[in-house]
N, C-alpha and C positions, 0 to 999 in steps of 0.2 A: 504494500500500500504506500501511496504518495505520505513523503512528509521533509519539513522544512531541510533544506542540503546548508552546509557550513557558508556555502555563497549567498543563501536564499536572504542577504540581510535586510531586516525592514525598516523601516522606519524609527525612531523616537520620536517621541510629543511634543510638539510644536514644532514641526520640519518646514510647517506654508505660513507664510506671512498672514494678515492678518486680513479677513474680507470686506473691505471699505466698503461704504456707502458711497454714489456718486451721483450727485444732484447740484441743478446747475453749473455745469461746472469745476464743482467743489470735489476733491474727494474726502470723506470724513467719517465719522464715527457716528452711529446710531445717539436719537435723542438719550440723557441724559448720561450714554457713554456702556450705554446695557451692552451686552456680546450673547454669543451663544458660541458651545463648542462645536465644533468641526471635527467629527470623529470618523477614524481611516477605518476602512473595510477591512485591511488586510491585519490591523492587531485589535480593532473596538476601540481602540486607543484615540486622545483627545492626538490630533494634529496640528490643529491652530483651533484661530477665535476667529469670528464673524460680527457682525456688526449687525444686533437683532432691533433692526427699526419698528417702530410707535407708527402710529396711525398718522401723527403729526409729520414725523418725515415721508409717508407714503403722499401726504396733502400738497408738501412741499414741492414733490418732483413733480405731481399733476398739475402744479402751477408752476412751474417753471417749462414744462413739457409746453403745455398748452400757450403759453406767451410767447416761447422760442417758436412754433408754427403760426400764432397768428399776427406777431409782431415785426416776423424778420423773413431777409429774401430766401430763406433757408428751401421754401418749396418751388421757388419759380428758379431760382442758381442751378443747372443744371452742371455745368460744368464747375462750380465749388462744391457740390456731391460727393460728384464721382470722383475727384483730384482727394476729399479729404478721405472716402471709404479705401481708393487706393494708398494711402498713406498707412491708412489702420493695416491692410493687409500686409503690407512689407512689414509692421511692426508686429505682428502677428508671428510672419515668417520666422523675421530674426529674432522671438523671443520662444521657438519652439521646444528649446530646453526644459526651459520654465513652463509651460504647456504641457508638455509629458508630466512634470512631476506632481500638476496638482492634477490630470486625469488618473493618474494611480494610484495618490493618496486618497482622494474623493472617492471618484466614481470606483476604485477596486479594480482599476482596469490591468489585465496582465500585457505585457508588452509587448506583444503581434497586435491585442486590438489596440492598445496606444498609436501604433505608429503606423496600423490601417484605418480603422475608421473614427479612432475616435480621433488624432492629429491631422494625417493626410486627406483621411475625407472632409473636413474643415474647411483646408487649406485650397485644397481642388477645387472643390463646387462652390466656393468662396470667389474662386477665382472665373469660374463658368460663369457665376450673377455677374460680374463684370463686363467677360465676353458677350454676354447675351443683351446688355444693358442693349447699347446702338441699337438693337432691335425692338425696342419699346417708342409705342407713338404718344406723343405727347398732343398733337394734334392731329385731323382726317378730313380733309375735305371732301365732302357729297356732293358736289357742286349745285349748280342752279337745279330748277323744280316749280313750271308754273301750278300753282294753284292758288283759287278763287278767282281767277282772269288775271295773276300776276305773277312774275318773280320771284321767288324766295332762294337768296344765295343759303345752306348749309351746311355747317364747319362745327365738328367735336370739339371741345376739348378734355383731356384725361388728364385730371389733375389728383393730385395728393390727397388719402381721404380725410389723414388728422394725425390727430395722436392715437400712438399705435401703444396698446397693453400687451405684453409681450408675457406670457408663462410659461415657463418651460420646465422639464422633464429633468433628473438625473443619471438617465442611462446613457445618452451621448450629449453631453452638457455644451460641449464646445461646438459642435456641429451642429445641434439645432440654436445653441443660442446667435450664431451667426445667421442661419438662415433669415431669422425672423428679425434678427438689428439689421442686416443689411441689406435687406428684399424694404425695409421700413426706408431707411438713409437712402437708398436710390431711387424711390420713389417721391422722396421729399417729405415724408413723415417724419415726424418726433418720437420718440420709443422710450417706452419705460421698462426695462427689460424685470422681469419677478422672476429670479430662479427657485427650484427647490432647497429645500432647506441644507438634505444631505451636499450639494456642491455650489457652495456661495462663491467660491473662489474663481472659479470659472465661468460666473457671470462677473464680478468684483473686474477680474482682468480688462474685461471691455471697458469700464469705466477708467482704468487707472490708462490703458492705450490710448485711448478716445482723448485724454487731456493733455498725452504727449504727443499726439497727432495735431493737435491745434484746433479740436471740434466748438463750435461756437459754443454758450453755455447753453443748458437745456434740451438739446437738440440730443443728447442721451443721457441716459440718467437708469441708474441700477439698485435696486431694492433689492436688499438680502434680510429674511427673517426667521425665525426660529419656529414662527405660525404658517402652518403651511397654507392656509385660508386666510389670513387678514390682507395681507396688501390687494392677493387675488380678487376676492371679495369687493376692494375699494375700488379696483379697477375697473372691472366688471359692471360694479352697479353707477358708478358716475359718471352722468351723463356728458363732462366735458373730456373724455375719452372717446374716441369713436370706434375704433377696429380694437377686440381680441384677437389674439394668433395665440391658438392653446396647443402642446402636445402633450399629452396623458392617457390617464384611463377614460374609459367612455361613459362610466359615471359620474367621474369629475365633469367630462365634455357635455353631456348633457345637462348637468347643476349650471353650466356658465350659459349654455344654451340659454334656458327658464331664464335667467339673474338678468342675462340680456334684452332681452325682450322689451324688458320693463322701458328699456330709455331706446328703444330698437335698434340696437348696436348691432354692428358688421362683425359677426363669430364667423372666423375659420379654426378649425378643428381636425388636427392629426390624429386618431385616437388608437385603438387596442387591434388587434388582427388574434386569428387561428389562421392561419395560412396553412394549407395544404402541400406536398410536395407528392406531385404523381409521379411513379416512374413505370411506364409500358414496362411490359413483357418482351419489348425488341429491343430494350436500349442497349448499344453496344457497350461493354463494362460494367456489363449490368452489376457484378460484385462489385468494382469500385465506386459507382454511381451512390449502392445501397450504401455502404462504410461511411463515405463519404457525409453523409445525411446526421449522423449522428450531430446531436444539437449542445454543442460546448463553448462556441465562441460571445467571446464576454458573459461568460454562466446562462445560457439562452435573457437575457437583458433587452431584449429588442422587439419592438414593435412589431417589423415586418419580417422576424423568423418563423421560418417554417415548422412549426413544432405538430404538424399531424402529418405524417407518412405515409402515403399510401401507395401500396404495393399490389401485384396482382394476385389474386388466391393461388394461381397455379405454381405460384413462384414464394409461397407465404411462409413455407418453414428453410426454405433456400437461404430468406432475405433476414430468416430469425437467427437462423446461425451465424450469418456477416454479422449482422448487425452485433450478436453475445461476441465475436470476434474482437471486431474493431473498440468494442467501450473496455474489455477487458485488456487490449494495447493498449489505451489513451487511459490508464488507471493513474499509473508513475507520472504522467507528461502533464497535470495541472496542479495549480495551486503555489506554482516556484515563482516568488518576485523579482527577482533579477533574472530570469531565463529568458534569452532573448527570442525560440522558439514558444514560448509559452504563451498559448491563446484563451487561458481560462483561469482566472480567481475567484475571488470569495463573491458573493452577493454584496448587495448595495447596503444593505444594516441588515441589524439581526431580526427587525421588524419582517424586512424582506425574507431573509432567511425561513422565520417562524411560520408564517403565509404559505412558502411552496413545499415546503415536510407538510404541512397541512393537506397541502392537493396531494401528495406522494400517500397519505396514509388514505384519503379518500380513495384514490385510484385500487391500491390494494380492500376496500371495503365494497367497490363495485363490481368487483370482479375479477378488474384488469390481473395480467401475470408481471409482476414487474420479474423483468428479464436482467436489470442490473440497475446498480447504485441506489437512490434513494434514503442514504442517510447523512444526518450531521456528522462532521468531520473535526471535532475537537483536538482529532492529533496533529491537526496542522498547523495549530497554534489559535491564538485567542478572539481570532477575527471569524467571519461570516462565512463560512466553508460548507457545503453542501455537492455532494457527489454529482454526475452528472445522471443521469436517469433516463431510464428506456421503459414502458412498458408495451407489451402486446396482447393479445387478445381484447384489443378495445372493439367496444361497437360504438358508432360516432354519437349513441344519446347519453352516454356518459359524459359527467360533469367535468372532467381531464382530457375530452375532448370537444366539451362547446365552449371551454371557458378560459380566460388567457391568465396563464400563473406564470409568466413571467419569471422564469427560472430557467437552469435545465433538464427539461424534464420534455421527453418527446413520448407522443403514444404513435405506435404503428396499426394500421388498419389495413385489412384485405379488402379488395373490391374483386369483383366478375367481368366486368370487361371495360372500353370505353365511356360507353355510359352511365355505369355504376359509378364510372371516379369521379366522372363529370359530377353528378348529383350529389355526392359523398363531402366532396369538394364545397359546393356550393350551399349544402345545410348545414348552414353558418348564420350568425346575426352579422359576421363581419365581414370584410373583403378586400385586405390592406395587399395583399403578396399572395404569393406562389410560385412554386415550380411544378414545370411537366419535362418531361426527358423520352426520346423516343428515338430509334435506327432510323425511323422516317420523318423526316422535318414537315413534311407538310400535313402530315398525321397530327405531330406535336402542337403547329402551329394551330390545327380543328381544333383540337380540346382546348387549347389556350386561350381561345377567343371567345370560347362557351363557361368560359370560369369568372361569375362576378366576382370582379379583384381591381382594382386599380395599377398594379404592375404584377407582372409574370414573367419570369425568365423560361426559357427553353433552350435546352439542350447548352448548360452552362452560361447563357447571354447574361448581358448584364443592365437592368432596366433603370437602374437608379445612379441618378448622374447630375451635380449642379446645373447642367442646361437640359433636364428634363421634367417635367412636372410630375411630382408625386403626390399621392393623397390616395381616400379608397372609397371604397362604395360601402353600402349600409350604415352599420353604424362603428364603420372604420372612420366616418370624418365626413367633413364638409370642408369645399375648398382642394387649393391645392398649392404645393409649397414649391419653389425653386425652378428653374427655368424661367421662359417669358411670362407665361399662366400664373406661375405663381407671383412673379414681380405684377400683372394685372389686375391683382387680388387688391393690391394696397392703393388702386385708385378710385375714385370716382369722376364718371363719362359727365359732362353738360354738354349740351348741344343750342346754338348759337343760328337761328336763323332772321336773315337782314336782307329789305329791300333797297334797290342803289335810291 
């Protein structure tokens, strides 16, 4: 069994600076100087302090947010934008050191997904919203149009829609909190970024970048608090807020839904996925395809992971032995903090932790066979450790397989042919992702297209990319994030019609 090696060194207590407040401007310490601790996944251990802002300081950045859009040339500059967002990113770049170390202390992340998707994919599609910017119209001419017996010249305009409330998730902290500051900044929106409580630091960074970029005041401003609901909450429900941009559970996303309403604020919403992963009975590697499936990167942490498998029956104890294979290889290979091959550590807190042992004992109560892992891992020291998890024998109305636990823990499911997987696939409430895999591409391609999902890969593709729009169907979300679509998300259309 996996356990800590003489290199595996971790951290001590307070290794990260401390998580500012940045309003107006300013960066600073929470009203009367309160904190909250900042505790590392990988020992429970405190890591640093946080800066746990008061209601008074969440008031403060909505007015300073809302003054910096409605007082200054902040939304109509188009080219002091994109000159100051490309500033942020070089400083970004050159401060990627520093970026790894609070995605590891924070988020738990082990160091393949540091320096894939929780660093480089940042830095990339970071870089895509840029590329893709030129492509955003800011104006359309319809041209003339007689009606009533006259002329009407008609011309768009796509303007900025506000102040943008910004909440975001602590599974890939850096990567969505850029999406949503900088889909906001190039649009000509103000943003008040609300991170999660577990990774203050990695929203705090934007603030403390943002001031050495030379960003005007207000025009970003970061809320870090110990309440996972209050700032949320203030955002959401004030009416001089205009756009949420939420990624979380689809409970939370529908609570902001409702809270919006009331002032009928612009929600877009990333939310929770079951993604499916079919793999044909043709696929060539068919063994490596299956192996490969096993669900260990960033502890299954991710929205749009595939944690239901489905296989074909005829191939269903074929795919049960790869599979007891392959997790019985990758037993030794997680849990190391300094291993630079190392794709999987502890869970996000023990909150987290306690939550998916809960679905793992469920799964075993319903039926399911679990086929490996499924327990807490105390010998790997004092942090949030949990084995990676397989069960089989699911049938898709068990609760471990309609319900997203966010860990890793995969169920695998037999289907009878094409259509079975299709349907199997699809009795879901969600529809964030998926894969299909097939010897024949244009086969793969039919089922792909009949899977409500927002993205699908096929036969190893890759669907998610800063210049492509992501988001899902049902109640995966509302909206869509990154690319052009999603940079059109953060405007609103007038349209201007004038006789000579």
């Amino acid at each position: 069994m996996t356990t800590l090696s003489d290199t595996d060194t971790l951290a001590a207590p307070s290794v990260l600076p401390d998580a500012l407040l940045y309003i107006d401007g300013v960066l600073r310490g929470a009203e009367g100087g309160k904190t909250f601790d900042n505790i590392g996944p990988w020992t429970g251990e405190v890591v640093g302090k946080a800066a746990d802002a008061s209601p008074a300081d969440v008031e403060e950045a909505i007015v300073a947010a809302r003054r910096a859009f409605d007082t200054t040339d902040w939304s109509t500059n188009h080219e002091k934008r994109f000159a100051l967002v490309k500033k942020l990113h070089e400083l970004f770049v050159a401060n990627q050191d520093r970026l790894a170390e609070i995605v590891r202390h924070e988020a738990g992340a082990a160091l393949v997904a540091v320096h894939r998707a929780q660093l480089a994919q940042c830095l990339n599609s970071w870089r895509d919203l840029m590329d893709v910017y030129p492509q955003l119209e800011f104006e359309k001419d319809f041209g003339p149009r007689e009606t009533y017996g006259f002329t009407t010249h008609r011309r768009a305009y796509y303007e900025a829609a506000g102040v943008v409330g910004a909440i975001t998730p602590w599974n890939f902290p850096l990567y969505i909190n850029a999406e949503k500051v900088v889909s906001a900044l190039l649009t000509g929106c103000t943003v008040i970024l609300k991170p999660a409580p577990d990774t203050p630091l990695a929203a705090s960074i934007f603030g403390e970048l943002a001031a050495e970029a030379g960003f005007p005041a207000g025009v970003i401003n970061v809320i870090t608090s110990s309440d996972p609901a209050m700032a949320g909450e203030a955002l959401v429900t004030d009416p001089r807020v205009d756009l949420i941009t939420f990624t979380g559970s689809t409970a939370i996303g529908k609570h902001i839904q409702r809270q919006g309403a009331e002032t009928m604020k612009r929600v877009f919403l990333e939310l929770g996925g079951k993604s499916a992963a079919i793999i044909l009975e043709d696929t060539e590697n068919f063994a490596q395809v299956v192996a490969q499936s096993i669900l260990v990167f960033h502890a299954g942490q991710g929205c749009a992971v595939t944690s239901r498998l489905l296989v074909p029956r005829s191939r269903y104890e074929e795919s049960k032995a790869i599979l007891k294979a392959s997790y019985d290889a990758f037993s030794t290979k997680w849990g190391h903090f300094d291993d630079p091959a190392c794709p999987m550590g502890p869970v996000v807190s023990k909150k987290q932790r306690d939550r998916v042992k809960a679905y793992v004992d469920l799964g075993v109560e319903e039926g399911a066979t679990l086929l490996s892992g499924g327990n807490i891992r105390t010998d790997l020291g004092t942090g949030w450790f949990i084995e990676p998890t397989c069960f089989v024998d699911v049938t898709n109305d068990m609760r471990i397989a309609q319900e997203e636990i966010f860990g890793p823990v995969l169920v695998v499911i037999p289907f009878e042919d094409d259509e079975d997987a299709i349907r199997i696939a699809n009795d879901s409430v969600y529809g964030l992702s998926g894969v299909v895999t097939s010897g024949n591409l244009d086969r793969a391609i039919a089922v792909a297209k009949r899977i409500r999902t927002g993205t699908i890969s096929v036969n190893g593709g890759v669907p998610i990319n800063g210049d492509l729009p992501f988001g899902g169907y049902k109640q995966s979300g509302v909206g869509r994030a990154w690319g052009v679509e999603g940079l059109q998300d953060y405007l609103e259309t007038k349209v201007i019609g004038w006789r000579d």
